[in-house]
N, C-alpha and C positions, 0 to 999 in steps of 0.2 A: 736704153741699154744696147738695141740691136745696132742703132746708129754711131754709139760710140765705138762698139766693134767693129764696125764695117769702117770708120775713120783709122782708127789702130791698124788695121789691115791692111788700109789704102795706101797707108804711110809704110816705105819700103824699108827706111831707116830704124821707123822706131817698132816695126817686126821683128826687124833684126834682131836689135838690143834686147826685146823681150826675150826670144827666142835662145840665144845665147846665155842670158842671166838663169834662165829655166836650164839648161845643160850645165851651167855649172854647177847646181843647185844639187843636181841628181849625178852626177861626181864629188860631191861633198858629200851627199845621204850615202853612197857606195861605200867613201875613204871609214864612214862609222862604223861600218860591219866588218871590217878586216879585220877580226881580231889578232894582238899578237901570240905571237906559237907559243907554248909549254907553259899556257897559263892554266888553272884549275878553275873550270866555268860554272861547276856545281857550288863550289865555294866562294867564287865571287857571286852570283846569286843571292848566298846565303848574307853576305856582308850587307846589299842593300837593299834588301828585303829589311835588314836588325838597323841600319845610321840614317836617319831622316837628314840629316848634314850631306850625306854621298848622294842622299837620293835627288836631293834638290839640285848638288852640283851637275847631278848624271843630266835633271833635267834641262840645265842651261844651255848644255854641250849635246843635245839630242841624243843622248841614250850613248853617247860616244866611252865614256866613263865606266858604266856598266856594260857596256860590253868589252873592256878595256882594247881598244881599237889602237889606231897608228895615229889615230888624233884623238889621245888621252885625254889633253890639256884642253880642247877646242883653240879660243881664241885669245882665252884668260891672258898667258902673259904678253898675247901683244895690245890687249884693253890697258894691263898692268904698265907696262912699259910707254905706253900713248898719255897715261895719266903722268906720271913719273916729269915726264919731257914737258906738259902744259905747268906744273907745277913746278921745273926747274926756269923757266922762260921768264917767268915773275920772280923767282928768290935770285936765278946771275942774271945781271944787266946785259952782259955780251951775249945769251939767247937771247933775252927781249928783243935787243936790236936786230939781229938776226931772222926772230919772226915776223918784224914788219918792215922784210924788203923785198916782201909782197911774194909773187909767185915762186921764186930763186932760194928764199929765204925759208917756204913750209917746203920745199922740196930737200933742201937741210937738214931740215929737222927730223923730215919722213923719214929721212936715209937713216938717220942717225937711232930712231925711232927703232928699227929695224932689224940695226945690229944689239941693243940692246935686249931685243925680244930673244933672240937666241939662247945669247946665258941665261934669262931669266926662264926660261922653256925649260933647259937644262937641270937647273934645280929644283924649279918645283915640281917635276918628273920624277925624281927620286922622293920629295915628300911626298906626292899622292899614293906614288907607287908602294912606300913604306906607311902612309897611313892605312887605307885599303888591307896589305898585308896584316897590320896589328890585329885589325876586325876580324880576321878568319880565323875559324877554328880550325882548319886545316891550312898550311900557307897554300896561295896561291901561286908564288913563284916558291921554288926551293930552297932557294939562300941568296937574299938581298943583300949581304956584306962580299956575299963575291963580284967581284970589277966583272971576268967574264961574263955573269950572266945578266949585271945590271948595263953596263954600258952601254952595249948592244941595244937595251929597251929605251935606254932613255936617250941614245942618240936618235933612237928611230920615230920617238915620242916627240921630241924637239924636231924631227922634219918632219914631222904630221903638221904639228902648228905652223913652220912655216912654209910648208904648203897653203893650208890653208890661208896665209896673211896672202901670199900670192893668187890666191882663185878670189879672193876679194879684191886686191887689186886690178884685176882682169875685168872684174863686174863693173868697179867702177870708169874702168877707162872707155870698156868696150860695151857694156852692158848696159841698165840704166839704174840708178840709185847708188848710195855708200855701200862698197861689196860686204864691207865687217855687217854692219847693218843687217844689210839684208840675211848673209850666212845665220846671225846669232835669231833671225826673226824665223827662219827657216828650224833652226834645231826646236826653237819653242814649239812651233806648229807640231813638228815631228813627235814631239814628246806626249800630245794630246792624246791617239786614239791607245796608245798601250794606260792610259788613263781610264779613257773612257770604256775601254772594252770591258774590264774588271770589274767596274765600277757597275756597269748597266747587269751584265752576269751577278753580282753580287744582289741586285736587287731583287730581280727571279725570287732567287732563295730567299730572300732576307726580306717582304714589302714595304718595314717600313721604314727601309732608307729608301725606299722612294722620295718619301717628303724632303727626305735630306737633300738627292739631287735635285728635284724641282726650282729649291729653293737656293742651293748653287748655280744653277741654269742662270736664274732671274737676276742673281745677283752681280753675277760675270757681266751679261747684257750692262745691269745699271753702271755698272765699274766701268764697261766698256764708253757708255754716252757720257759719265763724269770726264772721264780722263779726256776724249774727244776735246769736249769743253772746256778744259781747263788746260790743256797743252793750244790747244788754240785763244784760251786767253789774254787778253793785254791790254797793261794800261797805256794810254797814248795821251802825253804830256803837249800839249800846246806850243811851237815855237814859231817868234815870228823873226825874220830877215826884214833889216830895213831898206829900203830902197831910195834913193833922192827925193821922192814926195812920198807921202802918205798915202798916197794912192796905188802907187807900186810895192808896195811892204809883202814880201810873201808869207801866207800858213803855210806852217809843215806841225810835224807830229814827231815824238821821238817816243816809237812803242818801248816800254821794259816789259818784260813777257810776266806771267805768271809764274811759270816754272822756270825764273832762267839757269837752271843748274841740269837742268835734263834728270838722266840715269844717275850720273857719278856721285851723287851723295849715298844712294841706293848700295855700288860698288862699295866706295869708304865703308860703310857701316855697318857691311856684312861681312866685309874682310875682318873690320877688329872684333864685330858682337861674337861669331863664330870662334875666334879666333882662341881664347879659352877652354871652350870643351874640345877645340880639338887639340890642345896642348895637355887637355886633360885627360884625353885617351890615348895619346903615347906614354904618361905617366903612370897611365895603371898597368901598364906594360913592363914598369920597370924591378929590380930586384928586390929593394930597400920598401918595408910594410908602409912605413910612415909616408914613402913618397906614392905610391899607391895608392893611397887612404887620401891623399891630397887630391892624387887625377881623377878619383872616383868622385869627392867631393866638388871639384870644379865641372866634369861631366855633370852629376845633375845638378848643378844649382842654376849654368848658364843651358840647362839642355834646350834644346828650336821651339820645346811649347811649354815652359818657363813661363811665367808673369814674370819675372827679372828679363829672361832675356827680350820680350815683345815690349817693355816698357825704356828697355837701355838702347833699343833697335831703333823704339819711333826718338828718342830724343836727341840720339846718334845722327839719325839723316835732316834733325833740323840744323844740327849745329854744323854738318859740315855743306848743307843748303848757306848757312852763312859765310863758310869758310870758304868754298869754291868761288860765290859772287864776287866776294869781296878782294878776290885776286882777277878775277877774269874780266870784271866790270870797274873801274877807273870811274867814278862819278868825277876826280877833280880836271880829268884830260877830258872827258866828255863834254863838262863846263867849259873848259879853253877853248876846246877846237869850236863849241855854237860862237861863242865871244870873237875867236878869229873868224869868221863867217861872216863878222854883221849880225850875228842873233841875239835871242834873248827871251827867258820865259816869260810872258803879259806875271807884272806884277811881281817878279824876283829878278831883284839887279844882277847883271852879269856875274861871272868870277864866284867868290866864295861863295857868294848866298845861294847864286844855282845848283853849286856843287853840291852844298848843305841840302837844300830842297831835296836832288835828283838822290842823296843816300838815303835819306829820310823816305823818300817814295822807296826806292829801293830794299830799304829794310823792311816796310812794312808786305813788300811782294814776298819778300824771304820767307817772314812770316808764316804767309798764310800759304803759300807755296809751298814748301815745307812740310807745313801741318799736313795738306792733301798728299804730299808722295809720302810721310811718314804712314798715314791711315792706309791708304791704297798700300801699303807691302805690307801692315801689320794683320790687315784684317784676315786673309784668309787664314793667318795661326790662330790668330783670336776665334774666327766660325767652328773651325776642328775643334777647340777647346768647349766651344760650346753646344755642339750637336753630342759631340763626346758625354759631355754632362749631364744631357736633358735626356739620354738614351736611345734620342735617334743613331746614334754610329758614330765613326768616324768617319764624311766624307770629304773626300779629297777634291781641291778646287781644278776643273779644268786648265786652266794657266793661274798661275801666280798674279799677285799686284801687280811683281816689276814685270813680268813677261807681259801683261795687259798695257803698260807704258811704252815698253817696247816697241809693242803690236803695232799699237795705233800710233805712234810716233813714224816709223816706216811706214805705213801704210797710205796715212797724209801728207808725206814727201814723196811720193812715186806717185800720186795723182797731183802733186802740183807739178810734177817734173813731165808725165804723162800727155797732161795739158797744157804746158810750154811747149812742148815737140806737135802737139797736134796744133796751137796755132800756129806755130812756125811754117809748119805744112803747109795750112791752111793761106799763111800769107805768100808762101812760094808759088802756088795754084795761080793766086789771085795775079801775082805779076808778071807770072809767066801767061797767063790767059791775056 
């Protein structure tokens, strides 16, 4: 451990980067605590203290939301807007082609990426800002149908966010790691001790939700070494290259990952499973009894700890586990391009039947892929439900599934990225000596 610090240190460039990523970090934790002026902070409080929906959002965005900051939204609409662009790149052919002419062509996109996050910042600033309001018994802002006093918020909400796309883009150029990345892996951390503080005070009085934390502790840990393991998972398909003899024929491997859909089926699935009660709580807002009596009725039926909604959740992030691969992953181009190479999988003839093979594997990664990020975000609603029952309490998990995915996903790209730069180092030593 001392040794690899003292190499990190050695190395004047990759001090730097750390050094710099850490400053932006703690100008992002800053941009959270600015609240904006003539809001009602007793009463926002009150809102998410009562909507386990706000609370989870607050906790994405590091407390940004609850404290309704200048970065409201966090990073949402430029994650929203990043997914929008990979999904528009496969449905018009003219981004396809556009995304693979290479460097020239994601710098395109990026741009394009960019301008898009703005308007979408824009509006969903005024829904937060009007959902939030609905929740208060006292409003928060005074009157949300005046332009004066909305515009102002949501202009200044929409350049919280792209501030922030900008300090992640900084991270990434100048810094070391995906700046979005790191920013959203940073609010997660952030959101822990105002967790934990409560939680361990509650125990004091309470002892025997002690067993309840114990048993969150241990289980976070195992979630932690699962997901490790299974984000570093992969099957690796067998190819060979033939060469003029037999003897020249080269091995190679073509890894398909276990997860290969990452977070984004996570994103999809939360966006639509939520997306009812929260359509159900501006309905009970409304004039008309019957339409009332309908938002009330879709608030609980899809409410966050539901058996409806943890069972429409996990089925949710399989199907769109399959819906993501199966635009982002090409099994019949990945077939072509071995076949133009010279390749070939021992025992499947080139062209169709590899392709057919390589989906067939592929589905089955989906699968099981799948299953595990569905269980990993379902379980801690499922744990609440069940310590809830049993009368241990209700205790609340340190980090969530996805923020556990999260975690360890950035975590293990900034030590291989860490370890590039120190052998790098290592080999500029060697040639300069």
């Amino acid at each position: 451990m001392l040794k690899t610090l003292k190499q990190l240190w050695n190395s004047k460039e990759l001090r730097n980067k750390i050094f710099f990523t850490l400053f932006i970090i703690v100008v992002y934790r800053f941009m959270t605590h600015i609240t904006i002026p003539s809001v009602d902070q007793e009463a926002l409080a009150y809102v998410f203290q009562q909507n386990q929906l706000l609370g989870a959002f607050s906790l994405l965005t590091g407390g940004s939301a609850e404290n309704f900051s200048i970065v409201l939204m966090g990073l949402s609409p430029y994650i929203n807007a990043s997914i929008i662009f990979q999904l528009l790149t496969v449905i018009i052919p003219r981004l396809e082609e556009i995304s693979k002419e290479g460097q020239e062509g994601r710098r395109k996109i990026n741009r394009w990426t960019r301008w898009l996050t703005l308007p979408m910042a824009f509006l969903q600033s005024y829904g937060m800002i009007a959902l939030i309001n609905a929740q208060a018994q006292v409003p928060i802002i005074s009157d949300i149908y005046d332009p004066k006093i909305m515009l102002p918020i949501m202009l200044t909400v929409s350049a919280g966010t792209i501030a922030l796309m900008w300090l992640g883009e900084l991270i990434t150029d100048k810094g070391i790691g995906n700046g979005i990345s790191i920013l959203i892996f940073a609010s997660i951390l952030a959101a822990v001790p105002p967790i934990a503080g409560p939680t361990f005070a509650l125990a004091q009085s309470e002892p025997e939700r002690i067993y309840g934390i114990v048993a969150i502790l241990l289980i976070t840990l195992i979630l932690t070494l699962v997901v490790v393991l299974f984000t570093e998972g992969q099957r690796r398909i067998p190819v060979t290259y033939g060469g003029r003899s037999r003897a020249k024929m080269e091995q190679s491997f073509l890894p398909i990952r276990v997860n290969q859909a990452g977070m984004i089926p996570i994103i999809f699935a939360v966006s639509l499973v939520t997306f009812p009660s929260i359509a159900g709580q501006f309905l009970s807002y409304a004039d008309s009894e019957w339409v009332q009596k309908l938002g009330e009725d879709m608030s609980s039926i899809f409410a966050p700890n539901s058996w409806l909604y943890i069972i429409v959740y996990f089925l949710l992030v399989i199907g769109f586990t399959f819906f993501y691969v199966s635009i982002t992953f090409n099994t019949e181009e990945v077939a072509e391009n071995i076949q133009k190479r010279g390749g070939f999988v021992p025992g499947i003839r080139p062209g169709k039947e590899t392709a057919e093979y390589l989906a067939k594997v592929s589905n089955r990664m989906n699968l099981f892929g799948g299953s595990m990020i569905g269980i990993i975000a379902i379980l801690p609603i499922v744990l609440q439900k069940i310590f809830t029952s049993t009368g241990v309490g209700s205790v609340q998990m340190m980090v969530s599934g996805a923020g556990i995915i999260i975690i360890v996903g950035v975590v293990l790209d900034l030590i291989r990225r860490i370890n590039a730069h120190l052998l790098a180092h290592h080999y500029e030593r060697f040639y300069k000596g």
